[in-house]
N, CA, C and O atoms as a GROMACS GRO file, in nm:
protein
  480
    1UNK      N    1   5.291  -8.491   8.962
    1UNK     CA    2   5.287  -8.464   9.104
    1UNK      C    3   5.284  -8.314   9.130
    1UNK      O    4   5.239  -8.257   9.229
    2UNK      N    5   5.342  -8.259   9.019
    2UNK     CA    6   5.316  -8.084   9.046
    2UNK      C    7   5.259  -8.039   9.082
    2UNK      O    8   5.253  -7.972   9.185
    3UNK      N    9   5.131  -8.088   8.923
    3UNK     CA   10   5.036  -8.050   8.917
    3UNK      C   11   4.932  -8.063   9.041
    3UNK      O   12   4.880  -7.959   9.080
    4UNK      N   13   4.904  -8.175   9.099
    4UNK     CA   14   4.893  -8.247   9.191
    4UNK      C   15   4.910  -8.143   9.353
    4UNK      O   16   4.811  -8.102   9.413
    5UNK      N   17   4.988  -8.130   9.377
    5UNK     CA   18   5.022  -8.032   9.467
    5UNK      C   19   5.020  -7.896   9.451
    5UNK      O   20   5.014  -7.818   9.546
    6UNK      N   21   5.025  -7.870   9.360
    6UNK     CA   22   4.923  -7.715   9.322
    6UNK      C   23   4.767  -7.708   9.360
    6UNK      O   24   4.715  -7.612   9.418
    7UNK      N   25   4.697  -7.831   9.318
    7UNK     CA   26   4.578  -7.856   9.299
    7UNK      C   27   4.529  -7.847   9.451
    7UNK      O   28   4.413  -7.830   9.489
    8UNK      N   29   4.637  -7.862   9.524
    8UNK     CA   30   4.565  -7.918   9.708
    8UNK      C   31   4.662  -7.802   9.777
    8UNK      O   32   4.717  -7.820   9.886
    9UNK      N   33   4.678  -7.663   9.689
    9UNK     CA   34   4.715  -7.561   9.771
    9UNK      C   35   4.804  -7.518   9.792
    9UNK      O   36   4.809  -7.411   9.852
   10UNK      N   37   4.962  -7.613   9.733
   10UNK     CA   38   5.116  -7.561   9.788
   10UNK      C   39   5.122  -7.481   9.676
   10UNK      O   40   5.063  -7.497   9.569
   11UNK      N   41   5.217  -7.369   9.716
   11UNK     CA   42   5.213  -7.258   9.634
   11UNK      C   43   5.364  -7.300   9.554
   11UNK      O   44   5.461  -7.359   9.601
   12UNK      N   45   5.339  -7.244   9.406
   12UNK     CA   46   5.439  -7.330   9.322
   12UNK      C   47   5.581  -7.226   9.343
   12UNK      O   48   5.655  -7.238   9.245
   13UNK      N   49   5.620  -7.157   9.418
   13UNK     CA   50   5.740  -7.130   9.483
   13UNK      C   51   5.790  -7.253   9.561
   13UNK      O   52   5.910  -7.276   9.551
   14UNK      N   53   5.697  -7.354   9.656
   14UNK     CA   54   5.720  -7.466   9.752
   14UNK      C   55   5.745  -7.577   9.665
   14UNK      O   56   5.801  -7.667   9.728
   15UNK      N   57   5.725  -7.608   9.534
   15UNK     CA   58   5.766  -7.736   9.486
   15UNK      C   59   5.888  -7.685   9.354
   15UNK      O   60   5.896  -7.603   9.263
   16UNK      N   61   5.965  -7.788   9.411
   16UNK     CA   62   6.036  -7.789   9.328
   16UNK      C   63   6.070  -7.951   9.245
   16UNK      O   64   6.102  -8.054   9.305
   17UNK      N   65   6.058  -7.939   9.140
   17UNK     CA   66   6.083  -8.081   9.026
   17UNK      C   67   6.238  -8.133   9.005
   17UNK      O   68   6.341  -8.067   9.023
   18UNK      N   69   6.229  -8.244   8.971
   18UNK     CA   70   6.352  -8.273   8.907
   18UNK      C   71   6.273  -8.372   8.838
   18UNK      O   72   6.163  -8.422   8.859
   19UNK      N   73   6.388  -8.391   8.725
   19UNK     CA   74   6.347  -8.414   8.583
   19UNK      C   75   6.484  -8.513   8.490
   19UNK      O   76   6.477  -8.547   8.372
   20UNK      N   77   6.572  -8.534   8.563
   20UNK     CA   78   6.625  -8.613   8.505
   20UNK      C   79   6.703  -8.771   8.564
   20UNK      O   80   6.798  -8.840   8.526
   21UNK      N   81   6.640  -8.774   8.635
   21UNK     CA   82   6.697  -8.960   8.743
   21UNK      C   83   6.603  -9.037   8.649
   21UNK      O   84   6.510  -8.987   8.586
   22UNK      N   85   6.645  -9.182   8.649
   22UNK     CA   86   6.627  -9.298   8.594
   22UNK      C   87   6.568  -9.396   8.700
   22UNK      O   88   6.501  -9.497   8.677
   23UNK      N   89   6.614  -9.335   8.847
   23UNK     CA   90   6.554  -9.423   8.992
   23UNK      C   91   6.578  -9.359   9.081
   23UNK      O   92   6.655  -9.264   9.095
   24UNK      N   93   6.486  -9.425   9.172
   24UNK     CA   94   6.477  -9.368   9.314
   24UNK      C   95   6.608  -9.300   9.345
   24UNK      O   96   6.613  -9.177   9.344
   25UNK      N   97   6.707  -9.367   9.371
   25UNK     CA   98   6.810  -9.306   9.475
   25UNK      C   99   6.862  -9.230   9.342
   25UNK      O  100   6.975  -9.244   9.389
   26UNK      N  101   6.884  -9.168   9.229
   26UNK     CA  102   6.896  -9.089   9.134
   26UNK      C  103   6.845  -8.967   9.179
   26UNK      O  104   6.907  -8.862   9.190
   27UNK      N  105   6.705  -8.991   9.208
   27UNK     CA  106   6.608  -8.889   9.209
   27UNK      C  107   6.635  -8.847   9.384
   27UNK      O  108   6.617  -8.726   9.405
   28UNK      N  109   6.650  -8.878   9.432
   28UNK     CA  110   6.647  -8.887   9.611
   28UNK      C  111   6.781  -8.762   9.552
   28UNK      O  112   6.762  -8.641   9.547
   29UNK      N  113   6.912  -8.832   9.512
   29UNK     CA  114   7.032  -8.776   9.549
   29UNK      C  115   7.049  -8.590   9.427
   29UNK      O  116   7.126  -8.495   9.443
   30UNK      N  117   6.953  -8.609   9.332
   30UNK     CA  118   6.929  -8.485   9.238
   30UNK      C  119   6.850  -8.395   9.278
   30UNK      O  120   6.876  -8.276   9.259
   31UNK      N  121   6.714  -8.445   9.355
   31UNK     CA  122   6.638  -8.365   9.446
   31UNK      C  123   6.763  -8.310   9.527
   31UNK      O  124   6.811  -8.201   9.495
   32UNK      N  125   6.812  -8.381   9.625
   32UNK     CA  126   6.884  -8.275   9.722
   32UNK      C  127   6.959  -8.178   9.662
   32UNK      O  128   6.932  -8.065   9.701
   33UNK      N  129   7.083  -8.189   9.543
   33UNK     CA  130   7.124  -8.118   9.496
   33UNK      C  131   7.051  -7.976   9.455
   33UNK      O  132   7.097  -7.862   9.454
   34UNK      N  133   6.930  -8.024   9.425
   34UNK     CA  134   6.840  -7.885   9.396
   34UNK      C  135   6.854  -7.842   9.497
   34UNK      O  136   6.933  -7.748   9.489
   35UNK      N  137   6.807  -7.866   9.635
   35UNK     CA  138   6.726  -7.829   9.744
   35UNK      C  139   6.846  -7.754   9.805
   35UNK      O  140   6.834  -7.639   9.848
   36UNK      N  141   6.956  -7.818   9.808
   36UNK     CA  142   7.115  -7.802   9.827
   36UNK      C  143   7.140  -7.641   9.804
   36UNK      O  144   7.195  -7.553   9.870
   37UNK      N  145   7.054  -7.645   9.642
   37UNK     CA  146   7.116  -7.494   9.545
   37UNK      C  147   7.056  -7.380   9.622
   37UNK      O  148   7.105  -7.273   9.659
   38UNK      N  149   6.913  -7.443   9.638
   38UNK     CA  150   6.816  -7.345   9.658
   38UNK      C  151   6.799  -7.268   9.821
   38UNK      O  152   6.749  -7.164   9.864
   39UNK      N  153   6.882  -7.399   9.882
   39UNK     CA  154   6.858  -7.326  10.047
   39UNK      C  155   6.996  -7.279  10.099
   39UNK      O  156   7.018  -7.269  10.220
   40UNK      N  157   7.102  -7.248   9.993
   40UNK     CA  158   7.214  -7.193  10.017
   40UNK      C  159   7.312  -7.233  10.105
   40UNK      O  160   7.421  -7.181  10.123
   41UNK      N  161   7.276  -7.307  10.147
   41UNK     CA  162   7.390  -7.422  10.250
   41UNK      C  163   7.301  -7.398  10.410
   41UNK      O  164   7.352  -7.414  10.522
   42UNK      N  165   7.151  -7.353  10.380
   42UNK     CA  166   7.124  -7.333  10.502
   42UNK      C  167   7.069  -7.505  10.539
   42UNK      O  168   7.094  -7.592  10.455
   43UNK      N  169   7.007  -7.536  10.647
   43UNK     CA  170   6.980  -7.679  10.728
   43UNK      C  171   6.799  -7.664  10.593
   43UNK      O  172   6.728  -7.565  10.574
   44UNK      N  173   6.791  -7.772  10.547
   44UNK     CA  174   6.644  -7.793  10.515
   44UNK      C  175   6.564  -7.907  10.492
   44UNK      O  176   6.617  -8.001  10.433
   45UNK      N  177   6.441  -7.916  10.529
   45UNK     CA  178   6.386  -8.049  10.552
   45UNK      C  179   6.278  -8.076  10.407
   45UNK      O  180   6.304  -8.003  10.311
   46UNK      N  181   6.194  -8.147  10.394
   46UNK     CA  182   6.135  -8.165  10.280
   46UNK      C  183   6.076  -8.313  10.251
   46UNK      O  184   6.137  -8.407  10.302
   47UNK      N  185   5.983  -8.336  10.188
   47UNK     CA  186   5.922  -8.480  10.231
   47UNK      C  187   5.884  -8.516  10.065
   47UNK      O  188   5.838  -8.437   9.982
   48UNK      N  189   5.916  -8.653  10.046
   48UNK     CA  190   5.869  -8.737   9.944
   48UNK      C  191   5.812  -8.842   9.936
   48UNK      O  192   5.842  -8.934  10.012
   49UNK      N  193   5.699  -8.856   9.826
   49UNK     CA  194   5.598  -8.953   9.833
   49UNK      C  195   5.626  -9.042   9.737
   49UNK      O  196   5.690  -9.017   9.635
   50UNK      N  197   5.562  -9.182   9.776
   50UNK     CA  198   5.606  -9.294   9.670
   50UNK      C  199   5.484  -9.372   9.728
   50UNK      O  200   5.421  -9.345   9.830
   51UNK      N  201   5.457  -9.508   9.611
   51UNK     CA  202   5.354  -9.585   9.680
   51UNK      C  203   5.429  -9.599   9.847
   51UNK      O  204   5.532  -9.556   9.901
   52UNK      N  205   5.308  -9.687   9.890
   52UNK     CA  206   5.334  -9.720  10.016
   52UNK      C  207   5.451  -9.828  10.040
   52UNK      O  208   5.558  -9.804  10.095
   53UNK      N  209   5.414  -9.939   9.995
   53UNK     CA  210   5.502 -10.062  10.000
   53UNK      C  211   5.691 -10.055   9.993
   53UNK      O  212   5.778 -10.126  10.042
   54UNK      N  213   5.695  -9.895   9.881
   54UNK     CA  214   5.818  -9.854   9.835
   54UNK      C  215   5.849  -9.707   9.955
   54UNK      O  216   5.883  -9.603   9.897
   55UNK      N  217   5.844  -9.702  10.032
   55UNK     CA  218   5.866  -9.555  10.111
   55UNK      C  219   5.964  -9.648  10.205
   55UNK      O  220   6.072  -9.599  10.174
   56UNK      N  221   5.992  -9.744  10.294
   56UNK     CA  222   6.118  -9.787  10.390
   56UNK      C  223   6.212  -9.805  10.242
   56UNK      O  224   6.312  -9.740  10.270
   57UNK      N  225   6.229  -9.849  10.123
   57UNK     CA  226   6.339  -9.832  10.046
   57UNK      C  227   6.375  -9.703  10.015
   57UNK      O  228   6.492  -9.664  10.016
   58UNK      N  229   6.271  -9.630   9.986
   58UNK     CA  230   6.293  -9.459   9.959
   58UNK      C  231   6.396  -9.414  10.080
   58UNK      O  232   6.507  -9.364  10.060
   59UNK      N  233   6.328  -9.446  10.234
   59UNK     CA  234   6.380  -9.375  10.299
   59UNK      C  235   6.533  -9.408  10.308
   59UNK      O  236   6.629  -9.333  10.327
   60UNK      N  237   6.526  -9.524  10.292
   60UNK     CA  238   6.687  -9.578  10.312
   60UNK      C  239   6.766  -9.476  10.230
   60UNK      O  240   6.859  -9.410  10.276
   61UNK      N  241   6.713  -9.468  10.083
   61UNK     CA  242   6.780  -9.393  10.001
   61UNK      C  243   6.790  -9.300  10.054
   61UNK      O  244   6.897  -9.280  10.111
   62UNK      N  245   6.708  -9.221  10.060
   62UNK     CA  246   6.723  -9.039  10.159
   62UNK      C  247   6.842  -9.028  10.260
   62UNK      O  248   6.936  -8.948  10.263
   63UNK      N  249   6.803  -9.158  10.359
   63UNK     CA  250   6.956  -9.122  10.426
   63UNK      C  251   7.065  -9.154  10.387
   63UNK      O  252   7.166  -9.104  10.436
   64UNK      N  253   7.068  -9.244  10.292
   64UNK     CA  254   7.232  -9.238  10.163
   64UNK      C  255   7.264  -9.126  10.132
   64UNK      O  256   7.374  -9.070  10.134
   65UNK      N  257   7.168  -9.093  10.105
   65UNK     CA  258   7.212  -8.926   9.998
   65UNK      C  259   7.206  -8.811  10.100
   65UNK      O  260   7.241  -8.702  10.055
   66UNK      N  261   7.167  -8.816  10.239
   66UNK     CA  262   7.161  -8.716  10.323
   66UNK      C  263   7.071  -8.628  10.325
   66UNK      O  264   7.090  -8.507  10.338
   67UNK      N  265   6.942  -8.697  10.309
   67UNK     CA  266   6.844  -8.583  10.255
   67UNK      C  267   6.760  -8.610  10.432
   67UNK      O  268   6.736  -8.722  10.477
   68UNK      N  269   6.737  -8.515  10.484
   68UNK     CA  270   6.678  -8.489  10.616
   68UNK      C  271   6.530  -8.461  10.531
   68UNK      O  272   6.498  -8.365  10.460
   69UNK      N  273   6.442  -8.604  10.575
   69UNK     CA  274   6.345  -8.552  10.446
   69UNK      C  275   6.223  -8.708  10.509
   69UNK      O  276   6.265  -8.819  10.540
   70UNK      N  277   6.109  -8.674  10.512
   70UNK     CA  278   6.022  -8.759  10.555
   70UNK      C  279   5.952  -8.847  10.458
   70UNK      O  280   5.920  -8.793  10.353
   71UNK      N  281   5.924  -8.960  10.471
   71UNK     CA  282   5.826  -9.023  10.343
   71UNK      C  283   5.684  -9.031  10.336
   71UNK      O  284   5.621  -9.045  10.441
   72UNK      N  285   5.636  -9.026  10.245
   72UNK     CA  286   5.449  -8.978  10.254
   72UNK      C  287   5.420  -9.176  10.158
   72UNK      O  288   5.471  -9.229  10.059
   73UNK      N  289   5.330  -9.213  10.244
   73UNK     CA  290   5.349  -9.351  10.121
   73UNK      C  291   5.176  -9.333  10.056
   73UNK      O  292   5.082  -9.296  10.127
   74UNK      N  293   5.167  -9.361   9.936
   74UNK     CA  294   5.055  -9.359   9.877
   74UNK      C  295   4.994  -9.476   9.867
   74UNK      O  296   5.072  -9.571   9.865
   75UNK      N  297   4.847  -9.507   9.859
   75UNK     CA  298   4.804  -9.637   9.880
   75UNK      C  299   4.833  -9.672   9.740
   75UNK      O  300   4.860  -9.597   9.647
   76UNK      N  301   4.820  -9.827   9.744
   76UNK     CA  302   4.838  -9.911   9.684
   76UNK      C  303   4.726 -10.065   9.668
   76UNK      O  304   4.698 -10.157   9.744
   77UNK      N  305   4.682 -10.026   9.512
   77UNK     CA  306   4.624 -10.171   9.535
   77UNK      C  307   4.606 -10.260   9.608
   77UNK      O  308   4.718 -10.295   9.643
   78UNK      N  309   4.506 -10.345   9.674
   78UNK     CA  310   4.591 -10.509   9.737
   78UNK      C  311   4.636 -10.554   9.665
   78UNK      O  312   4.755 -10.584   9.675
   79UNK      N  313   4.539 -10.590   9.516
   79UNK     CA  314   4.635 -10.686   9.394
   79UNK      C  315   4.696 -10.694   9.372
   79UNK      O  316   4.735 -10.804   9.333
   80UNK      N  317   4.803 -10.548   9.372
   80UNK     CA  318   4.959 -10.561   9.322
   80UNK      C  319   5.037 -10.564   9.510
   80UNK      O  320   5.160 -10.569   9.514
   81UNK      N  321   4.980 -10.561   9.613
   81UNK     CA  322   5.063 -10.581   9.738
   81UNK      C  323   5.172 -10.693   9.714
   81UNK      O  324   5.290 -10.675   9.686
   82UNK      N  325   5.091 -10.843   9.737
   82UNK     CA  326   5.187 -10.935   9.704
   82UNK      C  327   5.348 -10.903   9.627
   82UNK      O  328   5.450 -10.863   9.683
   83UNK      N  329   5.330 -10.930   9.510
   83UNK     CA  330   5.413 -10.903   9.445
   83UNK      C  331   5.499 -10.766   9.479
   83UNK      O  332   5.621 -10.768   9.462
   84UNK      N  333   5.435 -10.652   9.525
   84UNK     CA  334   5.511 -10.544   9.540
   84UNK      C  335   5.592 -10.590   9.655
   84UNK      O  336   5.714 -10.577   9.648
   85UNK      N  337   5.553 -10.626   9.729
   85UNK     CA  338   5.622 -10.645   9.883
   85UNK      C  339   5.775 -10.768   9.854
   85UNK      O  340   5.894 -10.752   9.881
   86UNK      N  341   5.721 -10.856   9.804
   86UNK     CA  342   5.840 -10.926   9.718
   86UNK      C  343   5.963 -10.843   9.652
   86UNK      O  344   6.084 -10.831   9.672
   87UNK      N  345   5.863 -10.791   9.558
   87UNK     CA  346   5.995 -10.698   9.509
   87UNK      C  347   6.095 -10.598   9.606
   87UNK      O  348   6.215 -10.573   9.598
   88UNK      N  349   5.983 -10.552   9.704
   88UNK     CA  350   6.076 -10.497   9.762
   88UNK      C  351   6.198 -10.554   9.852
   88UNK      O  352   6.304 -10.500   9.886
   89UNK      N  353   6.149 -10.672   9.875
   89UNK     CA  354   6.148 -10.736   9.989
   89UNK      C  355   6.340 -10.786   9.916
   89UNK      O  356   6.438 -10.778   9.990
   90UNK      N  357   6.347 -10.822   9.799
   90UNK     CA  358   6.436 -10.854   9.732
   90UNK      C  359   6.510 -10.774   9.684
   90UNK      O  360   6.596 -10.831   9.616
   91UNK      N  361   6.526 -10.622   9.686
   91UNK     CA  362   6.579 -10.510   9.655
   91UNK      C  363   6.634 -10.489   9.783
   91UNK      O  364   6.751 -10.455   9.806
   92UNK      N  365   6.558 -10.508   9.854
   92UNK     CA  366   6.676 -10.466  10.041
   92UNK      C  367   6.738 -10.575  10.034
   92UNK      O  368   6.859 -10.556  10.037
   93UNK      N  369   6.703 -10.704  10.025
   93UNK     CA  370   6.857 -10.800  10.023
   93UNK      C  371   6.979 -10.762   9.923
   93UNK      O  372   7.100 -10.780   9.939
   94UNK      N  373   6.913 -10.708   9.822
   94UNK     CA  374   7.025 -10.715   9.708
   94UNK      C  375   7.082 -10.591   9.744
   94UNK      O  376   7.189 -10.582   9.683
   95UNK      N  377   7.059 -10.477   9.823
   95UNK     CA  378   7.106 -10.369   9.833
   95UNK      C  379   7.236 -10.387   9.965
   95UNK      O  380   7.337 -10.317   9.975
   96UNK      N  381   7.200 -10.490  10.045
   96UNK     CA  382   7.317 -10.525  10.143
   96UNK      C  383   7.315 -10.648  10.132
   96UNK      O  384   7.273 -10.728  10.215
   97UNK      N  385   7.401 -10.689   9.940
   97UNK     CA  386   7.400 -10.836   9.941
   97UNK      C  387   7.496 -10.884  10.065
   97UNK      O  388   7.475 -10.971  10.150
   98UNK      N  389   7.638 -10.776  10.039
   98UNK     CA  390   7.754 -10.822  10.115
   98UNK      C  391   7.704 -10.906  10.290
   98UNK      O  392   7.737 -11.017  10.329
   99UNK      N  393   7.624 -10.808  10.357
   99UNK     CA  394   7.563 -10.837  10.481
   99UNK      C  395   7.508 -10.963  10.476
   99UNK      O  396   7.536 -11.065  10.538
  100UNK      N  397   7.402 -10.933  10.370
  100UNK     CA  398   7.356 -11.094  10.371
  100UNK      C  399   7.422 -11.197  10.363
  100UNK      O  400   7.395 -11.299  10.428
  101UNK      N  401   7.541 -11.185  10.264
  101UNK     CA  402   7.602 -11.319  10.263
  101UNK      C  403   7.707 -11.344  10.396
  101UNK      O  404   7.729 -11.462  10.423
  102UNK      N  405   7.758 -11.264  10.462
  102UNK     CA  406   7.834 -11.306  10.533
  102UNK      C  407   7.737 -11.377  10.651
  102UNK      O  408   7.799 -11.453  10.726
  103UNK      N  409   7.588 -11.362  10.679
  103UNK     CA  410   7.532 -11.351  10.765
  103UNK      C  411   7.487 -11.544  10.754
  103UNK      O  412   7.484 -11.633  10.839
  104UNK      N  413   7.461 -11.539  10.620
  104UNK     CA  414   7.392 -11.682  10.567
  104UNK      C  415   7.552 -11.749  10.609
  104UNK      O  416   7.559 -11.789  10.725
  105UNK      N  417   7.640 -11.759  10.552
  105UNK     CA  418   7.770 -11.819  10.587
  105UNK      C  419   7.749 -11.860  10.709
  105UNK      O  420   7.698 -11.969  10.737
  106UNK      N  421   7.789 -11.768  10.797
  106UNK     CA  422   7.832 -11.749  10.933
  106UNK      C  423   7.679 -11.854  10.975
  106UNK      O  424   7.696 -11.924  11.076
  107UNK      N  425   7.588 -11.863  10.931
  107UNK     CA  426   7.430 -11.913  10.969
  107UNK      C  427   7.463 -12.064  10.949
  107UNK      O  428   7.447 -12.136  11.048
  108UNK      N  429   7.511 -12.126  10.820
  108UNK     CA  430   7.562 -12.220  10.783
  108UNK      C  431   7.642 -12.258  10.847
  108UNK      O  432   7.606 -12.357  10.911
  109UNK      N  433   7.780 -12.215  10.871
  109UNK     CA  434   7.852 -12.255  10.965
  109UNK      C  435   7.814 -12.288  11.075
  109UNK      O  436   7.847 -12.403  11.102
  110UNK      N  437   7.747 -12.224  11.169
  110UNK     CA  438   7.692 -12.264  11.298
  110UNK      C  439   7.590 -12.396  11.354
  110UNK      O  440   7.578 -12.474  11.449
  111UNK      N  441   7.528 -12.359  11.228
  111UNK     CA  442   7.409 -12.511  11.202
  111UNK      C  443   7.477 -12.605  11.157
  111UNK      O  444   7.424 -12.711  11.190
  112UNK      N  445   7.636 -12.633  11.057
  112UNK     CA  446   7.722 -12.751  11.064
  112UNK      C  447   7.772 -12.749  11.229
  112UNK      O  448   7.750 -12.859  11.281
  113UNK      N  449   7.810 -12.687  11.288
  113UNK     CA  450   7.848 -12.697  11.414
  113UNK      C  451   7.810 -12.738  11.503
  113UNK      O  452   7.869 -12.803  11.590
  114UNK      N  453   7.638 -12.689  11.495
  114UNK     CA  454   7.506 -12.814  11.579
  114UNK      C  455   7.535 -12.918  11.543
  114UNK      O  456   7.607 -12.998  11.603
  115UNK      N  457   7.458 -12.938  11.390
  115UNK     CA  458   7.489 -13.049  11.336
  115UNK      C  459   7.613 -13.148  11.357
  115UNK      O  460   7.560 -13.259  11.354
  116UNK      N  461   7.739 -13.166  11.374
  116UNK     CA  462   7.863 -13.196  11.432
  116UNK      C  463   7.845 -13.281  11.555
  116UNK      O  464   7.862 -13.399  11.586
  117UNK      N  465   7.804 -13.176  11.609
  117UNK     CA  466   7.816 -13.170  11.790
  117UNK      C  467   7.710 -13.285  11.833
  117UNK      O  468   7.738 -13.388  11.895
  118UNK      N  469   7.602 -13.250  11.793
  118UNK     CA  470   7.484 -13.298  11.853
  118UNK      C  471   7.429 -13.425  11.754
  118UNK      O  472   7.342 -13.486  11.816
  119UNK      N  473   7.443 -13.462  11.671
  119UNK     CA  474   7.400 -13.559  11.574
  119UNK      C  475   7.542 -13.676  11.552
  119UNK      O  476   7.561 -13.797  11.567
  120UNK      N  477   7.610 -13.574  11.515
  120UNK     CA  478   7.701 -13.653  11.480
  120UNK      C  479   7.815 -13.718  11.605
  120UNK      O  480   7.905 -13.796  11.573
   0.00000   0.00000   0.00000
């Protein structure tokens, strides 16, 4: 991606790398730390790109980690859409399993309560 953004003009003072996260919110929360070092505790903004399908999980991450920071989404196959959108789609549940489950409960409960009332 450096390279990449050299190639279309940002001057390599403007990018800065990180080089050691394993995942997104790794990389989201090590980026800032750089950005953290580099802008001296002043306010700074800054934008990151990911396919498309993956940029509303990115962003979520960004605002975990406090990064005041925009998402750029890159296209993406159709072929792999399907499946990507799944995956993602299953990474935001699993990321607020707790929410979910109290939500399905509480969902369950209410539909025995129809169920009860009105059938039974």
């Amino acid at each position: 991606m450096e390279n990449y953004a050299l190639s279309q003009g940002v001057p390599k003072a403007e990018i800065i790398t990180e080089e050691n996260s394993k995942t997104t919110l790794q990389n989201l929360q090590f980026s800032k730390n750089l950005m953290d070092e580099r802008s001296q505790g002043k306010p700074h903004q800054s934008a990151f790109v990911s396919n498309d399908y993956h940029i509303f999980r990115a962003g979520l991450f960004a605002k975990k980690v406090g990064l005041n920071s925009d998402g750029i989404g890159s296209r993406t196959a159709r072929y792999f859409l399907p499946n990507a959108f799944i995956r993602e789609f299953v990474a935001i549940i699993l990321m607020h399993k707790k929410r979910h489950i109290v939500f399905t409960v509480l969902l369950l409960i209410l539909i025995a309560v129809i169920n009860v009332k009105f059938v039974g």
